[in-house]
C-alpha positions in Angstrom: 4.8 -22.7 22.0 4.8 -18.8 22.4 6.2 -17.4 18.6 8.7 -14.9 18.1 7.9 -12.7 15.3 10.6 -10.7 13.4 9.1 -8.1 11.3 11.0 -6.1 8.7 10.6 -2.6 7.6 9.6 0.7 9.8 7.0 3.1 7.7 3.4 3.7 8.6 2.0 0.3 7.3 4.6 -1.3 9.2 3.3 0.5 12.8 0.0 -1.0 11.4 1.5 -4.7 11.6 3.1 -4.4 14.6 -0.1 -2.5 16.8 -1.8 -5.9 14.9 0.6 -8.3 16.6 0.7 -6.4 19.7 -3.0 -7.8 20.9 -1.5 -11.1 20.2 0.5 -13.6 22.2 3.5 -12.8 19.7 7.0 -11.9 21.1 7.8 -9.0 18.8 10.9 -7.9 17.6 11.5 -5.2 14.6 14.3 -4.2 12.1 14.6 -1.1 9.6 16.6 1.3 8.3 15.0 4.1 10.2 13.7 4.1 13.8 9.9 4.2 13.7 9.4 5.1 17.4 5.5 3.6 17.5 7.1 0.2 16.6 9.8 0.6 19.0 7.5 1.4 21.9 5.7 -1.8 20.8 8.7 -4.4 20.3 10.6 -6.3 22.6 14.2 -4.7 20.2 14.3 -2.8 17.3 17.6 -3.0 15.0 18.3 -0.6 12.5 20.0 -2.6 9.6 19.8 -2.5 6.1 16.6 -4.3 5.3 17.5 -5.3 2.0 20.5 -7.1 2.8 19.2 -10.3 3.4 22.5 -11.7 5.5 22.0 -8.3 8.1 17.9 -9.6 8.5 18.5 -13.5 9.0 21.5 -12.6 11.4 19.2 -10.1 13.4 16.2 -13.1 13.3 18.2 -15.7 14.5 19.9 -13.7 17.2 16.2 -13.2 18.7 14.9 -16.5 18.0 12.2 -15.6 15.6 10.1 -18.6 14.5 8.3 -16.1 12.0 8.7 -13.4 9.8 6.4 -10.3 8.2 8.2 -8.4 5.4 6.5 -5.2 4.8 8.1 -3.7 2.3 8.3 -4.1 -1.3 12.5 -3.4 -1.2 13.2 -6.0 0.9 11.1 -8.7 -0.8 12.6 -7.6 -4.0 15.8 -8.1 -2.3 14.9 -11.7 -1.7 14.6 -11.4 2.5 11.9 -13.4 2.2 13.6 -16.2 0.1 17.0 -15.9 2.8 14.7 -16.1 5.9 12.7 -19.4 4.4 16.0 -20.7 3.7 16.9 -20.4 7.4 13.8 -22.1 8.6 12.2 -18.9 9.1 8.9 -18.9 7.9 8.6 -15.3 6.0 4.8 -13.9 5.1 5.9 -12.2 2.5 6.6 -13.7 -0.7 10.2 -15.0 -2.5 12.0 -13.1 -5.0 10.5 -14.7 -8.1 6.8 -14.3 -6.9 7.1 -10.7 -5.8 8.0 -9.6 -9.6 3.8 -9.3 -10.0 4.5 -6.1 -8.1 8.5 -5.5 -8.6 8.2 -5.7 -12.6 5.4 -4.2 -14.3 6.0 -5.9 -17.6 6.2 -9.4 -16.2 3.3 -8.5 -14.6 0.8 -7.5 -17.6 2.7 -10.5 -19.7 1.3 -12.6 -16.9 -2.1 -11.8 -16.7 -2.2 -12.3 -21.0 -0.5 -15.8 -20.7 -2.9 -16.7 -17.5 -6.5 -15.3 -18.5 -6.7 -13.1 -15.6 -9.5 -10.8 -15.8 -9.5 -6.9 -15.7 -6.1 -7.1 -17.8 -6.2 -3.5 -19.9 -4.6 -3.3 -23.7 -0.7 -2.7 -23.4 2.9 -3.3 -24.4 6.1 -3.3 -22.9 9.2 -1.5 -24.6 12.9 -2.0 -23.6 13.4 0.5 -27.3 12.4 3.4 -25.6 12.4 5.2 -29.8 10.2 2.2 -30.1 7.8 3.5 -27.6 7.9 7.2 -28.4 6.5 5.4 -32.2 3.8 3.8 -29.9 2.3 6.6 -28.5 2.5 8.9 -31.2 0.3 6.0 -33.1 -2.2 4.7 -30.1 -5.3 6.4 -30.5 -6.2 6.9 -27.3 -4.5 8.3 -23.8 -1.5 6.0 -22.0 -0.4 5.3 -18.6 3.4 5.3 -19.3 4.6 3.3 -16.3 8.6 2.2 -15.5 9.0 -1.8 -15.2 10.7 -1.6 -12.1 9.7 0.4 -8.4 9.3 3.3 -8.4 7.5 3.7 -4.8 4.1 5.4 -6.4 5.5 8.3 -8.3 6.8 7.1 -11.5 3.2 6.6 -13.8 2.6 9.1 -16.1 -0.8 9.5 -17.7 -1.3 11.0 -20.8 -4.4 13.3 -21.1 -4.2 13.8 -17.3 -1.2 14.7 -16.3 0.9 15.2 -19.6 0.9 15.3 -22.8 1.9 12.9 -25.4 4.7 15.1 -26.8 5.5 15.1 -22.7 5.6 11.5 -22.2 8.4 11.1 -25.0 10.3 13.4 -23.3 9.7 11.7 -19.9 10.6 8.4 -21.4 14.1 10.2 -23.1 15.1 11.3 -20.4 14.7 9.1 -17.5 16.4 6.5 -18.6 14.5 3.8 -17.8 15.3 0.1 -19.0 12.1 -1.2 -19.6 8.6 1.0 -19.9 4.8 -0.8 -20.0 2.4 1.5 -22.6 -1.4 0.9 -21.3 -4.5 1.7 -22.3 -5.9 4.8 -20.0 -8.4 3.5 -17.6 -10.8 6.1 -16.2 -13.2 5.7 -13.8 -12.6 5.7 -9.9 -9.5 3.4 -8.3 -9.9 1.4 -5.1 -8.1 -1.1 -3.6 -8.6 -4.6 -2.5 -6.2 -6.8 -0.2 -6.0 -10.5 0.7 -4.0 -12.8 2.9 -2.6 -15.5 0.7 -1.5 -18.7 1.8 -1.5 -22.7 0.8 -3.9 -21.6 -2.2 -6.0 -20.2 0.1 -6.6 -16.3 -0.2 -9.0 -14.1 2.4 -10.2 -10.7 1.3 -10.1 -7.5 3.2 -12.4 -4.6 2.9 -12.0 -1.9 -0.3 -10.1 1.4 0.4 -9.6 4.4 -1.7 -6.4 5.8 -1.7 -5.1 9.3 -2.9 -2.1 9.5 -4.5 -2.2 13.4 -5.9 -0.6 15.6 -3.6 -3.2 18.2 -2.7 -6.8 19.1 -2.8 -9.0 18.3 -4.9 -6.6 15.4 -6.4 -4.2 18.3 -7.8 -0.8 18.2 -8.1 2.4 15.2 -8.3 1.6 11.4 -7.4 2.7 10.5 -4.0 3.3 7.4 -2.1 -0.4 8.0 -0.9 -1.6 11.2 1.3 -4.5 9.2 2.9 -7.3 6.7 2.3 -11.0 5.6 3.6 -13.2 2.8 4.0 -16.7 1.8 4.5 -18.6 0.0 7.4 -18.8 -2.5 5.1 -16.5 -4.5 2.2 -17.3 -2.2 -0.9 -17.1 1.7 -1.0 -20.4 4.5 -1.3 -19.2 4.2 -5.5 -19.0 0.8 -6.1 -21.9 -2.1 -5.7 -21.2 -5.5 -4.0 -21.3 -7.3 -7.1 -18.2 -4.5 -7.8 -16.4 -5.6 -5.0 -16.9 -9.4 -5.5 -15.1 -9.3 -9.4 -12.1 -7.6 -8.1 -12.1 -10.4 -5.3 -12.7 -12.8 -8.8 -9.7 -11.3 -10.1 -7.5 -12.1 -7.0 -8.7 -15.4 -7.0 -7.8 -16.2 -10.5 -4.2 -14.4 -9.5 -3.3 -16.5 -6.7 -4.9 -20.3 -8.9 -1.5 -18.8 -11.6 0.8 -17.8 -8.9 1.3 -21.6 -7.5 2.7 -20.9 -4.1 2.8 -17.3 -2.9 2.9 -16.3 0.2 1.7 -13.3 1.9 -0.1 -10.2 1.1 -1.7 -9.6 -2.5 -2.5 -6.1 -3.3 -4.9 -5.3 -5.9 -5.2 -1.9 -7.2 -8.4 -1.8 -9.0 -9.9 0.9 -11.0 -13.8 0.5 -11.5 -14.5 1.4 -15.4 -17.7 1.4 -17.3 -16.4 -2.1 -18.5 -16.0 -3.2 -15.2 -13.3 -3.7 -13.1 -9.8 -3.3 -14.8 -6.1 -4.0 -12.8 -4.2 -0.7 -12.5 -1.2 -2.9 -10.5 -0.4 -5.8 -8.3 1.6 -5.0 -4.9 3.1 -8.2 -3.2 2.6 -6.4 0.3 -0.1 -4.3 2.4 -0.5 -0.5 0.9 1.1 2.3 3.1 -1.7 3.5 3.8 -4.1 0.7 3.1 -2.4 -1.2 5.6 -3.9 1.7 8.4 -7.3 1.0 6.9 -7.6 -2.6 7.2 -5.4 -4.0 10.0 -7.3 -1.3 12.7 -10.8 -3.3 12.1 -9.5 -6.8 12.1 -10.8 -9.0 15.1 -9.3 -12.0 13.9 -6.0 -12.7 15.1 -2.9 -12.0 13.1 -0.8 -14.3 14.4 -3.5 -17.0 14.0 -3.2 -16.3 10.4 0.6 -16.6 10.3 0.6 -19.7 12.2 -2.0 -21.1 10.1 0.0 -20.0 7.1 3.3 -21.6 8.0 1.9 -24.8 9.1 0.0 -25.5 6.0 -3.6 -25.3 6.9 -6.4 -23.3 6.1 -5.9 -19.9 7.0 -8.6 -18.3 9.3 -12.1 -16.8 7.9 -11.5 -13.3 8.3 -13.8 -11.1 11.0 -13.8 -7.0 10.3 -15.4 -4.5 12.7 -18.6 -3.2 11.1 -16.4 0.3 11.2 -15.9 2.4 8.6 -12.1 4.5 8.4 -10.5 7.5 7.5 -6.6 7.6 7.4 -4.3 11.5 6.6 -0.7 11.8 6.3 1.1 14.3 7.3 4.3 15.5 5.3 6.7 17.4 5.2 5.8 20.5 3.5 6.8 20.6 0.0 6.3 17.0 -0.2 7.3 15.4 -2.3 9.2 17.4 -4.7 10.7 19.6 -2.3 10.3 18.7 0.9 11.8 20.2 3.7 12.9 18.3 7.1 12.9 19.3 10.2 9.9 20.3 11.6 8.9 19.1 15.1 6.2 16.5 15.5 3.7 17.9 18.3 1.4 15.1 18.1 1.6 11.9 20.0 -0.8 8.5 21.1 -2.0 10.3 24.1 -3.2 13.8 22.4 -4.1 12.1 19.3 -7.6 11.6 21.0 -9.8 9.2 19.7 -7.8 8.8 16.2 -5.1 6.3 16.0 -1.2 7.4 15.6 0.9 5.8 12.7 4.6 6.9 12.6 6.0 6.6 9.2 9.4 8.3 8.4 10.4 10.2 11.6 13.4 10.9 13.0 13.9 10.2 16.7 15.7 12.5 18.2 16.3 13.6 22.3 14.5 16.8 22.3 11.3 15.2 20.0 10.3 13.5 17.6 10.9 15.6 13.9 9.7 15.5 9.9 12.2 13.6 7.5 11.8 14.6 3.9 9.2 11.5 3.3 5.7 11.3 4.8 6.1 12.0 8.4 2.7 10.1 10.3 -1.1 9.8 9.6 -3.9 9.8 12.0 -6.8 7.0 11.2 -10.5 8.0 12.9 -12.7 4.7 13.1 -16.3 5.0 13.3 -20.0 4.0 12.4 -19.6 6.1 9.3 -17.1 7.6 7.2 -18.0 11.6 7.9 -17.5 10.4 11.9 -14.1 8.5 10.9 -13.0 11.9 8.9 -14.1 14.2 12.3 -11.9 12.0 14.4 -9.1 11.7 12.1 -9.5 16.1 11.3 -9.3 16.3 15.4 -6.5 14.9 15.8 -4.8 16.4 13.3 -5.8 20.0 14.5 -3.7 19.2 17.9 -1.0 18.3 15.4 -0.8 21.9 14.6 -0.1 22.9 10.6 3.5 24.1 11.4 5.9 22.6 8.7 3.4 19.9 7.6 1.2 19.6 4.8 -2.2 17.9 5.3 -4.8 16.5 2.6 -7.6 17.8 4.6 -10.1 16.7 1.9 -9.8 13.0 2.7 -13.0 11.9 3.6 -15.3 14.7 3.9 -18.7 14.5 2.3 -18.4 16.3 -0.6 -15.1 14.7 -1.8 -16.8 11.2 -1.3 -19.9 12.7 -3.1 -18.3 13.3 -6.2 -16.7 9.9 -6.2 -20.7 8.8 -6.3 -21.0 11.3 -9.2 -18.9 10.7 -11.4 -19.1 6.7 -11.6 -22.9 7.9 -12.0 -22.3 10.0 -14.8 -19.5 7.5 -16.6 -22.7 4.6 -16.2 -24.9 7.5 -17.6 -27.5 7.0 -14.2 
């Protein structure tokens, strides 16, 4: 039987699923609130709809006779799309409601990994007093992460003795009105990230990326949703060991033995401390722009995973290209405090070269395609190593032109990578 699969959401790491399914047998359809022209070249339709309204998704599925669903984003399974398309016999890789709070609230979350033993947890607490948390900091000796409960797309942590000060953080937490904060211990060291398909207990791990979340060079400026990321030929990254890599995989795996029946993607975002490997966060879905990373070297089939998945069985042992990756956004410039729309896109799949073309938020017009005020595309070089993956990715981003776009250029090149070396060397004291 030949599946129909719907899948939900149009950003980057969406383009990422759907150029995935497109080497498969899959009948693709898509739905989103914006039109992400890479998908809709790919799909047989595209609707835009309201992707958190789970009555507009399950109508759009069963008009095209999906027998299976991805859910990309973390809105949407918030929203509980996944839980309306199971209820319609729709089998959703993503997972329900209640299982997506390890990414949707940040509080259940830590609260979780206490009552369950899972390893890597950091010293914290959660607040709903927010005068009760100002009392916290000003008596925790030591820097916090002050980080919302609820989604905040990236951008709402707040680190003290990094980014602000304590006397700041009160006033961030005063004035934002937030309903329900998590205090935690600062962790320092370098952040990677480790993904794994999850289904029927079973969980298979993808390869580590390192994402970059500051906004310009040199890891300066606001946290974004992510300006770009890289990975190795193989699973760990030039900082980390293999022994590194396998207890953040140790950490998923006690994750998904608690969570007793999720579904879908498991996101951990790992930070690699002279202790060890600690959790910085759980995502319930692929990282944007992890997503670009990962689903690029994968030989094994997709679909085969989310057949396997639905069915009950084993899912698939997982095959990657020996490749290693380098993925850049482009945004809008002024992104993201002030970003400013409108500037023309003059890159496409053709000119791109050798580097692969994600569309993220674009809008589709008849003259072009043109900047929104969120991240616009990113270009992902694959190669034997990661200076090759970066010269592919920089290439393609020169015929790109710098007109109305800001670029990380940094991602990737030697000496950025290098200090990443360094400075886990130094905090080891090698």
């Amino acid at each position: 039987m030949s599946e129909t699969v719907l899948l939900v959401g149009g950003g980057g790491r969406e383009h990422a699923i759907a150029r995935a399914l497109s080497d498969s047998s899959a009948d693709l359809y898509a739905c989103a609130g914006n039109r992400n022209p890479g998908i809709a070249a790919i799909a047989e339709g595209f609707e835009t709809l309201d992707t958190e309204n789970p009555t507009a998704v399950v109508s759009y599925a069963e008009d095209v006779g999906a027998t299976l669903a991805v859910v990309g984003p973390e809105g949407p399974l918030a929203a509980g799309v996944a839980d309306a398309l199971d209820d319609a016999g729709i089998y959703a890789f993503g997972p329900e409601a209640d299982e997506a709070r390890i990414e949707t609230d940040k509080a259940f979350q830590r609260r979780f990994m206490r009552q369950h033993d899972v390893p890597g947890c950091p010293d914290f607490e959660t607040f709903d007093d927010m005068e009760a948390a100002c009392e916290y900091i000003d008596d925790y000796d030591g820097d916090l992460a002050v980080k919302p409960a609820g989604l905040t797309g990236g951008k709402g942590v707040r680190v003290t003795g990094d980014q602000i000060t304590k006397e700041e953080a009160k006033e961030y937490l005063q004035d934002a009105d937030y309903e329900r904060v998590v205090l935690e211990e600062r962790l320092v060291g370098e952040e990677f990230t480790v993904q794994a398909f999850v289904a029927n207990g079973d969980l298979r791990v993808t390869p580590a990326v390192q994402d970059h979340k500051r906004a310009y060079e040199g890891d300066e400026g606001p946290n974004t949703g992510g300006m770009g990321s890289y990975s190795d030929a193989g699973l760990a990254l030039p900082f980390m060991t293999d022994e590194d890599y396998h207890d953040a995989v140790s950490v998923l795996e006690a994750t998904v033995e608690a969570l007793d029946g999720y579904k879908g993607v498991l996101y951990g975002q790992f930070m690699l401390t002279t202790e060890g490997v600690k959790v910085v966060e759980f995502n319930a879905r692929f990282g944007d722009p992890e997503a670009m990373n990962t689903l690029p070297v994968l030989n094994t089939d997709f679909l085969d995973v989310l057949t396997r998945a639905r069915e009950g069985d084993s899912l698939p042992e997982l095959s990657f290209s020996p490749k290693a990756t380098v993925c850049k956004y482009a945004v809008p410039e002024g992104y993201p405090e002030n970003p400013k729309a409108g500037a023309k896109v003059e890159v496409d799949e053709e000119s791109a070269g050798d580097a692969i073309l994600f569309y993220a938020s674009v809008d589709d017009r008849e003259d072009g395609i043109y900047t929104t005020t969120s991240r616009a595309f990113a270009v992902v070089g694959v190669a034997d190593s990661i200076s090759e993956a970066e010269t592919i990715a920089e290439d393609a981003l020169a015929v790109a032109g710098e007109d109305g776009l800001d670029v990380r250029h940094d991602i990737g090149k030697s000496d950025l990578v290098q200090r990443r070396i360094d400075h886990m060397a130094e905090l080891r004291g090698e």
